[in-house]
LUMROTI-496655 format. One record per residue (C-alpha): x, y, z; residue in three letters. Coordinates in steps of 0.25 Angstrom, whole numbers, padded with zeros to 4 digits, always signed. Example, Ala and Ser with C-alpha at 12.3 -4.5 7.8 and 13.67 -1.06 7.14 Angstrom:
+0049-0018+0031ALA
+0055-0004+0029SER
This chain:
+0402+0439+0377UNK
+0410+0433+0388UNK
+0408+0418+0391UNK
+0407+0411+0404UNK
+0420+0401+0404UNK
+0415+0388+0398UNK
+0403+0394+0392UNK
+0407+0399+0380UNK
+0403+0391+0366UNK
+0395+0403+0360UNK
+0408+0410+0357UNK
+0415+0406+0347UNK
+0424+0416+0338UNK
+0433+0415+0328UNK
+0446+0422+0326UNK
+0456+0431+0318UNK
+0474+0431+0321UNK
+0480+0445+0327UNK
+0486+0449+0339UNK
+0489+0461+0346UNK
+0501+0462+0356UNK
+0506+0472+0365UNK
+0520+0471+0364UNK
+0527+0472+0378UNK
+0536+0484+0375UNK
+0523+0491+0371UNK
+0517+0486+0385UNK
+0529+0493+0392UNK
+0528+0504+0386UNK
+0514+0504+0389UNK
+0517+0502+0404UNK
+0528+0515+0403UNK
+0516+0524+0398UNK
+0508+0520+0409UNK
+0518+0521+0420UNK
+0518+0538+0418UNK
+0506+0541+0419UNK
+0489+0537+0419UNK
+0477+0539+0412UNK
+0472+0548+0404UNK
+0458+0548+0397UNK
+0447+0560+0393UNK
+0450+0571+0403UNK
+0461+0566+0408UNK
+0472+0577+0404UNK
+0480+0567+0399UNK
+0497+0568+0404UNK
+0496+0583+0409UNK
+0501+0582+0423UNK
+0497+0596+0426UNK
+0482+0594+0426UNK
+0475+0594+0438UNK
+0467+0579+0441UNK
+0453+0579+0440UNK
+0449+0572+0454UNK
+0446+0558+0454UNK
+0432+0559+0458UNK
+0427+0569+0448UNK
+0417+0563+0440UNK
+0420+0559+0426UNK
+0412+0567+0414UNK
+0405+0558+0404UNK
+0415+0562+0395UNK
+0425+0558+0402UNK
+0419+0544+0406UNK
+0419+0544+0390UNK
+0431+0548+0385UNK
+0439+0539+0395UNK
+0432+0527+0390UNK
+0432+0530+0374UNK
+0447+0532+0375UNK
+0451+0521+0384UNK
+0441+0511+0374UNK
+0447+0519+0363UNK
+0463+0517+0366UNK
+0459+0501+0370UNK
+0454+0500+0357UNK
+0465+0504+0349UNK
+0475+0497+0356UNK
+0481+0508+0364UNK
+0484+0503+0376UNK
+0493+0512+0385UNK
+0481+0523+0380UNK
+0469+0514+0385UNK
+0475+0511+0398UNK
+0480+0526+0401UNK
+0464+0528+0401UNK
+0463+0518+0413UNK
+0463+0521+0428UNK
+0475+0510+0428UNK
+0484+0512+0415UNK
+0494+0498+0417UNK
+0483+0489+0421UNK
+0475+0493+0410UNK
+0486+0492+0399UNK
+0489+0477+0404UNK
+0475+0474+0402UNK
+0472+0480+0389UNK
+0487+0475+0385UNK
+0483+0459+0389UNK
+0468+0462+0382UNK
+0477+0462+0369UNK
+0488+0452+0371UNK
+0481+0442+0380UNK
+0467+0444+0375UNK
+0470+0445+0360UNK
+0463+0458+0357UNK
+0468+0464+0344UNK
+0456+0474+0344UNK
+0447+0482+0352UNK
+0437+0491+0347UNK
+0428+0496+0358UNK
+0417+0504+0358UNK
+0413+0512+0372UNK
+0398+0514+0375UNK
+0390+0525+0383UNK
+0398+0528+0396UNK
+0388+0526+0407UNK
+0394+0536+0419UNK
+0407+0530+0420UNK
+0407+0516+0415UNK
+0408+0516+0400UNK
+0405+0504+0390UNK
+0411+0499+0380UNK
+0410+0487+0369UNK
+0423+0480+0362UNK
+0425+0472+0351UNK
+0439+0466+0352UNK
+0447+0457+0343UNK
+0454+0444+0348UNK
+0467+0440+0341UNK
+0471+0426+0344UNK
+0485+0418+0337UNK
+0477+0410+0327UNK
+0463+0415+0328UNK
+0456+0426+0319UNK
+0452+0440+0326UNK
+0437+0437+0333UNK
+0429+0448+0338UNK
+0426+0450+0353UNK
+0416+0458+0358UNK
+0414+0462+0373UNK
+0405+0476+0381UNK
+0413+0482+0393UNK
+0413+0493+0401UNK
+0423+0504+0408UNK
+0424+0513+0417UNK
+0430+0528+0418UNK
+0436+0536+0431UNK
+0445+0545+0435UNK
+0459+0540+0438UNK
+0467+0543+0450UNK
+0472+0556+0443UNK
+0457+0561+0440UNK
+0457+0556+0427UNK
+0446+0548+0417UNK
+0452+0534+0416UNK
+0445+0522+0413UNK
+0443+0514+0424UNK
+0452+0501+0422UNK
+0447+0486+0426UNK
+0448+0473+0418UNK
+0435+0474+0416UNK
+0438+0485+0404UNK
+0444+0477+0396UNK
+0433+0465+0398UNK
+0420+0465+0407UNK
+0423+0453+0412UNK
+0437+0455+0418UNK
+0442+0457+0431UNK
+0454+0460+0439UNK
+0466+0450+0435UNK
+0458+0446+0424UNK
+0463+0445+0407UNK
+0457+0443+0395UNK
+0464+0432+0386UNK
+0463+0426+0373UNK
+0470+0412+0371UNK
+0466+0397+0374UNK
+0455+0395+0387UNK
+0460+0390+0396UNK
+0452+0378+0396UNK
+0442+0372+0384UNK
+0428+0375+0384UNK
+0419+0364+0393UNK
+0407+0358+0388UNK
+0401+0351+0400UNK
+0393+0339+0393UNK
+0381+0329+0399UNK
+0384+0315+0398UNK
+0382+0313+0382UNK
+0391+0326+0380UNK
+0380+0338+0378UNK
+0385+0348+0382UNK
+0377+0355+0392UNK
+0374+0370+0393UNK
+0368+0379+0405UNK
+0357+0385+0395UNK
+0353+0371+0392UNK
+0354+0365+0407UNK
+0352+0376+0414UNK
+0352+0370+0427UNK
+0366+0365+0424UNK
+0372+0380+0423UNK
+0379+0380+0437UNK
+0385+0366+0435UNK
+0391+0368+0421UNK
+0398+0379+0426UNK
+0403+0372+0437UNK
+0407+0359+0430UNK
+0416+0371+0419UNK
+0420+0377+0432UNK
+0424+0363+0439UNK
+0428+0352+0427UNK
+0433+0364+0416UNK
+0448+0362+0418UNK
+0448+0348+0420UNK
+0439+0344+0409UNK
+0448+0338+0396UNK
+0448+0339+0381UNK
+0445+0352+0373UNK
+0452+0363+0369UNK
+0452+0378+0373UNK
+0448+0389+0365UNK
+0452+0402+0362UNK
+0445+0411+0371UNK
+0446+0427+0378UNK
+0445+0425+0391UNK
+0445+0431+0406UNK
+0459+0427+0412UNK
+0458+0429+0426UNK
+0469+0432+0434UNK
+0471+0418+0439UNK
+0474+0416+0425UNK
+0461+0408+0423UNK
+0450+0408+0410UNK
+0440+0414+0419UNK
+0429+0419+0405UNK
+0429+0416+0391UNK
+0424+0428+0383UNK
+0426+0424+0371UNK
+0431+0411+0361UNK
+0439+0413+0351UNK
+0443+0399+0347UNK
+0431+0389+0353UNK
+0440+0375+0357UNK
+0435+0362+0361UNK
+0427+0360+0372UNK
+0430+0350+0383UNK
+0419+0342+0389UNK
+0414+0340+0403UNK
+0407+0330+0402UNK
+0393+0330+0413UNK
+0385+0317+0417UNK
+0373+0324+0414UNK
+0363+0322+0403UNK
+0358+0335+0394UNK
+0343+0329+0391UNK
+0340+0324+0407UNK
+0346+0338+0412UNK
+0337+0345+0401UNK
+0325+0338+0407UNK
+0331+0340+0422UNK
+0331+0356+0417UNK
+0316+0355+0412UNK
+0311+0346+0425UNK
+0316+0357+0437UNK
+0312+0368+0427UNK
+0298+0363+0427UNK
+0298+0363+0442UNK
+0288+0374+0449UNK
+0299+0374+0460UNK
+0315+0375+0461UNK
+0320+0361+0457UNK
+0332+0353+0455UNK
+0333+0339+0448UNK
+0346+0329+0446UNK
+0348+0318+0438UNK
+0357+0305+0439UNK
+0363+0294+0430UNK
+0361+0282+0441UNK
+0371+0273+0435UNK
+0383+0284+0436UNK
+0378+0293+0444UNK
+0380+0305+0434UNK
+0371+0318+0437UNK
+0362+0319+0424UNK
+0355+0332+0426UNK
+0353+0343+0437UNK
+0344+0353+0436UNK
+0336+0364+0445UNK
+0326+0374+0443UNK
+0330+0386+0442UNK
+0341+0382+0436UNK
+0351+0396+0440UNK
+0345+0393+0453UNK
+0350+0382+0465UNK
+0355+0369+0461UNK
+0344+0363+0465UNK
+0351+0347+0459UNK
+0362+0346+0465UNK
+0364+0359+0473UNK
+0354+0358+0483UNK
+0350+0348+0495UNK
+0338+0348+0501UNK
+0330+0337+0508UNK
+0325+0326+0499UNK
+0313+0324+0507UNK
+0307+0309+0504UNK
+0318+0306+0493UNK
+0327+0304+0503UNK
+0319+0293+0507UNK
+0327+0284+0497UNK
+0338+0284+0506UNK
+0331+0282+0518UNK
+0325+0270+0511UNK
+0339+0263+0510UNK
+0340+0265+0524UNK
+0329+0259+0527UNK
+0330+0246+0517UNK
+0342+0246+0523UNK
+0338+0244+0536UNK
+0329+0232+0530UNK
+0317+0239+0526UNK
+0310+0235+0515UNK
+0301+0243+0505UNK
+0290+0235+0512UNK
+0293+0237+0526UNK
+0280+0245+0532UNK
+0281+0258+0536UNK
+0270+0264+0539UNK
+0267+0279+0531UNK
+0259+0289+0540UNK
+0258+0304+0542UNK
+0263+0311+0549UNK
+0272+0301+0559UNK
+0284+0299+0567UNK
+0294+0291+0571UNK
+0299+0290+0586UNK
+0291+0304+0591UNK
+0298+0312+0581UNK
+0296+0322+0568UNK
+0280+0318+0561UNK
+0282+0317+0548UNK
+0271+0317+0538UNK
+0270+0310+0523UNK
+0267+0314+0508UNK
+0260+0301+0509UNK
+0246+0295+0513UNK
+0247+0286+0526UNK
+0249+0271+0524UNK
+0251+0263+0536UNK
+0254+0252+0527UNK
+0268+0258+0520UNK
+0280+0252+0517UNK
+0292+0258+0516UNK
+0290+0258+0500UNK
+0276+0264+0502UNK
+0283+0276+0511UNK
+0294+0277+0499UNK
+0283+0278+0489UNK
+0275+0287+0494UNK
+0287+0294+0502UNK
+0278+0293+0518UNK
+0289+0300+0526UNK
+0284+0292+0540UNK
+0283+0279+0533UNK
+0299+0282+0531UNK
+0303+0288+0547UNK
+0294+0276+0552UNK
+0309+0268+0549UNK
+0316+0279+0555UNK
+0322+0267+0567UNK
+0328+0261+0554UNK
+0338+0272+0552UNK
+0350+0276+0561UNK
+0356+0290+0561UNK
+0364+0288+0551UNK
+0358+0279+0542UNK
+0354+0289+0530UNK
+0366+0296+0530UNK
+0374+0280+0528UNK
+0363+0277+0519UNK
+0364+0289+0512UNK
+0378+0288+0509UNK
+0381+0275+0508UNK
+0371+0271+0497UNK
+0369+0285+0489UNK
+0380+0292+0491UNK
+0375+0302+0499UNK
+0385+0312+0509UNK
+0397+0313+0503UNK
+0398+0322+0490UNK
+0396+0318+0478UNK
+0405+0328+0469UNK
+0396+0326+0455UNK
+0404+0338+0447UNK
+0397+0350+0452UNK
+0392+0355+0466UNK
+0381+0348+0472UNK
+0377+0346+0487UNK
+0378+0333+0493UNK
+0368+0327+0500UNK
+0365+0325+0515UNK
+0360+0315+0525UNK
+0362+0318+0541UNK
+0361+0310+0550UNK
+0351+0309+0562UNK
+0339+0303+0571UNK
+0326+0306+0574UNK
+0321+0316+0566UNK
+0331+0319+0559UNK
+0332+0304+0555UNK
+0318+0303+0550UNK
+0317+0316+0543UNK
+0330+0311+0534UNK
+0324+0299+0532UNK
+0312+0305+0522UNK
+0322+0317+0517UNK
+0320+0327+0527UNK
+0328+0335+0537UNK
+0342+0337+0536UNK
+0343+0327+0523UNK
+0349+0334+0511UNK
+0348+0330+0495UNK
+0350+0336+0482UNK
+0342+0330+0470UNK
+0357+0325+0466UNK
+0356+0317+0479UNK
+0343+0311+0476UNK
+0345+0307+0463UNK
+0358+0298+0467UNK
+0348+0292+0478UNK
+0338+0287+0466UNK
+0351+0285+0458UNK
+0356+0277+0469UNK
+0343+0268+0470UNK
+0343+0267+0455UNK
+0356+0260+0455UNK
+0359+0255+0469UNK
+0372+0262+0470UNK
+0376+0278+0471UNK
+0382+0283+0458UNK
+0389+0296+0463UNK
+0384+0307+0456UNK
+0392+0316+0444UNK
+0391+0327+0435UNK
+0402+0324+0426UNK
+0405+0310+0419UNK
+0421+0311+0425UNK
+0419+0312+0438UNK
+0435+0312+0439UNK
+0433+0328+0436UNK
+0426+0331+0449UNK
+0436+0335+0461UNK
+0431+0328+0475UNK
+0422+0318+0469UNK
+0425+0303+0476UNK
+0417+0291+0476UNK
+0407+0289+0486UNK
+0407+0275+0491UNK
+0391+0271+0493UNK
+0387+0257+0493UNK
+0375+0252+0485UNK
+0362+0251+0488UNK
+0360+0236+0493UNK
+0351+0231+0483UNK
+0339+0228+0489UNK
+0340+0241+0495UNK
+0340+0245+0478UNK
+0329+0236+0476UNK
+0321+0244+0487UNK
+0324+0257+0484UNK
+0320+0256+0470UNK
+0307+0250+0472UNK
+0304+0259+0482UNK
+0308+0273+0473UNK
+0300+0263+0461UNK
+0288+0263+0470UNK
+0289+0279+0473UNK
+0289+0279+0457UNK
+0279+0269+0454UNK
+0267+0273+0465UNK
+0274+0282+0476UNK
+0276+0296+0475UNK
+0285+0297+0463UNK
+0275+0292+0454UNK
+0269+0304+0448UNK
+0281+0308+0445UNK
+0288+0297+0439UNK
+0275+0292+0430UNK
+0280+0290+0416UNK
+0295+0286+0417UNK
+0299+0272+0414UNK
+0311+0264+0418UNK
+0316+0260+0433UNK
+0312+0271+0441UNK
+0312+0275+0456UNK
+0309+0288+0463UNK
+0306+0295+0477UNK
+0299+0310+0478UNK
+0302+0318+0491UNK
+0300+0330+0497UNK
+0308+0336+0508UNK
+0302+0348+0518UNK
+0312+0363+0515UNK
+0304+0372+0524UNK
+0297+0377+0514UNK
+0283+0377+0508UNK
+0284+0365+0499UNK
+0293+0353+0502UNK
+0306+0351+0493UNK
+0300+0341+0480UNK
+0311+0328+0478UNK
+0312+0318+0469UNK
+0323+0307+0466UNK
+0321+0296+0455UNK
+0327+0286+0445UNK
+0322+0281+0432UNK
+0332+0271+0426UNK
+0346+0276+0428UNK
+0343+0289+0431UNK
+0340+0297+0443UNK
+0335+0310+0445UNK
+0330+0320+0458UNK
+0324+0332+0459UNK
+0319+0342+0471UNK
+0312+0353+0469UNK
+0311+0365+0481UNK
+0298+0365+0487UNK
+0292+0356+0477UNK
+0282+0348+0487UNK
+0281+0332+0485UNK
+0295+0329+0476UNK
+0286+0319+0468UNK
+0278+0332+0462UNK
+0288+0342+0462UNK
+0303+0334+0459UNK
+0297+0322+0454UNK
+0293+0327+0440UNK
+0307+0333+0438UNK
+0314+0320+0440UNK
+0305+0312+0432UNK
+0308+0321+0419UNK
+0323+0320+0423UNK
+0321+0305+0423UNK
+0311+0306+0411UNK
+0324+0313+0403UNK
+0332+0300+0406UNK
């Protein structure tokens, strides 16, 4: 059963000494034969140049179909090489593959057994022997299929490509038997488990990627013994199967398997498509990422959308910035305007009274546009990049999008400013904003505990929060928590917590559902596609994320 390169710890065999060889004056000779003359096979008339061609678009009878077949499978099972590839369409490529399928794949013994031809094509099943120097003879067991044509003289010849000898090979390709080319990889979460697509199967795309990325540069272990597909690059290209198991080297991941488990079951419960991510705060490592449907879009760390009020978190610093405080007034009603432009309207009920900290809470969108003469052009943008790292790319170990703050003025200005228009997040984004909050300083985000592994990955230079600004910040996601609009959501988890829900307007039915948060020293966010309010339809997933903590 062929194994996908790097998957492979099912197969195990064991194994027995003796190897066949073709000796080179044996391959010369065979190369004479061919040189005077081609294939034969049933019907074929053999050497007698006097008989007429049958032409080359004459259908072939069943019987020929089968004939062909049984004694081109027959004369590869005994061994006779220069007999099988006289049967082929292509007599000297075929005798150089059948000749490498003994000397570099080590098979020692072929019986095949054809099935029922279908038209032309004509099944077969083998059960080989593989002979490697110091390991006893193991079984191997593969289905393939051929096919049968005339020639260019009329005759019935087996149709020669790679994929005759092996399903799985292509043009330039080789089968081998001998050491892989590199150990197996285990890719490991933070207290080396190993993790497995069937058990996270939200992770299926990135374990491939991280073998496909880190493989070759990962150290320690051993290679095995393995057949495999040599391309004609001459790389390992598919294992199919393990003679000798060797030691596997270890990648290890900064995620952990119990809160990516409960990542898996949070999005799975989710009625709509949804993505979660989770973050170490004090390191910045990435601790889960999951999304429902997990074969479908990365909806983690592979999708940006807008992050409707939780964006809000950034805007805030600007605004502390600027010397507002938590208890500065600004008013909360709906729907309003600043300056004669776009009306906005609010989740919230009207309070004339709000304070900033109200308009966090309770997330009043005009409460928040009202300090829109507080903000210049490109005050976001400097905000965002500055204290969270937001801009540049992060390189974490896998592919991710980055995050995306324009700049601008009137409306555009006072749409970013609550998360809408032209602003772009991924979950991954909005949990290093809480994560940022949590600590005061931006951790840049990672996938793999050596960071020195990951081509293009620099240190963003970000200052840290000023900490009064911290202070601000966490009372206001605390307050969001303890009676704002993450309440609900957040009821029953203990330790320092902060949070901030959000939803962001996709031109669809329902508004995007979002939801960043810390408990202790881990963050999470969430967004789930036309979820609605972010505190109903996001906020349960991250708080069972942050409940796994």
């Amino acid at each position: 059963m062929p194994i996908s390169r790097g998957v492979k710890t099912g197969i195990i065999t064991t194994v027995a000494v003796g190897m066949l060889s073709v000796a080179g004056f044996g391959a010369y000779n065979i190369y004479s034969a061919l040189d005077s003359g081609t294939g034969g096979g049933a019907g074929g008339g053999g050497g007698n140049s006097q008989a007429v061609a049958t032409p080359v678009n004459t259908p072939l009878t069943p019987e020929q179909v089968s004939d062909t077949a049984t004694d081109f499978l027959t004369a590869w099972s005994s061994g006779d090489i220069a007999a099988a590839a006289k049967l082929t369409d292509s007599p000297r490529t075929a005798t150089a593959a059948l000749t490498a399928y003994r000397t570099r794949a080590h098979v020692t013994a072929v019986k095949i057994v054809p099935g029922t031809a279908a038209l032309t094509k004509v099944p077969f099943t083998v059960n080989a022997t593989l002979t490697y120097p110091g390991l006893a003879a193991t079984p191997w067991s593969y289905s393939g299929t051929l096919g049968v044509a005339r020639d260019d003289q009329g005759k019935p010849a087996v149709t020669w490509a790679p994929s005759v000898l092996h399903p799985d090979l292509q043009d330039g390709d080789t089968l081998v038997t001998g050491p892989a080319e590199t150990p197996e990889l285990d890719i490991v979460d933070r207290a080396g488990k190993v993790l497995t697509p069937t058990a996270y199967p939200s992770l299926t795309g990135i374990l491939d990627d991280l073998r496909d990325r880190y493989a070759a540069q990962v150290k320690g272990g051993t290679p095995g013994i393995e057949t495999y597909i040599e391309g004609s690059d001459g790389s390992q290209t598919k294992t199919l199967d393990i003679l000798r198991k060797g030691t596997n080297a270890k990648l290890r991941t900064t995620l952990d398997a119990g809160i990516q488990a409960a990542a898996e079951r949070a999005v799975a419960r989710a009625k709509e498509k949804a993505g979660v991510t989770a973050l170490d705060t004090e390191t910045g490592g990435i601790l889960a990422v999951a999304f429902n449907p997990p074969t479908g879009q990365d909806l983690a760390l592979g999708t940006r959308q807008a992050p409707g009020s939780t964006f809000k978190i950034v805007t805030s610093t600007a605004l502390l910035n600027a010397g507002l405080t938590p208890a500065t007034k600004s008013p909360c009603h709906s729907p309003d305007n600043i300056d004669n432009g776009k009306e906005y309207t609010n989740v919230s009920g009207d309070n004339p009274d709000a304070t900033l900290q109200w308009d966090f809470e309770e997330s009043c969108n005009t409460g928040f546009i009202k300090q829109a003469h507080h903000i210049g052009p490109t005050t976001l943008s400097q905000t965002g990049a500055r204290y969270f790292g937001l801009g540049p790319a992060w390189y974490v170990g896998t592919g991710t999008v980055d995050g995306s703050i324009p700049d601008g003025t009137g409306d555009d200005l006072t749409s970013a400013m609550i998360g809408q228009g032209t602003v772009q997040m991924s979950p991954l984004d909005m949990a290093s904003v809480a994560a940022t909050v949590r600590e005061g300083t931006f951790r840049q985000p990672t996938l793999l505990q050596d960071t020195a592994l990951i081509a293009k990955r620099t240190a963003i230079s970000t200052s840290p929060l000023p900490y009064g600004v911290k202070l601000d910040l966490q009372r206001m996601m605390r307050g969001t928590v303890t009676e704002g609009t993450a309440a609900k959501a957040m009821s029953g988890l203990s330790g320092k917590l902060g949070a901030k829900t959000g939803s962001a307007e996709a031109g669809t039915v329902q508004p995007n559902g979002w939801f960043t948060a810390y408990r202790d020293h881990v963050s999470a966010a969430a967004m789930v596609l036309q979820g609605g309010h972010g505190g109903d339809s996001a906020g349960p997933i991250v708080a069972s994320v942050l409940g796994a903590s």
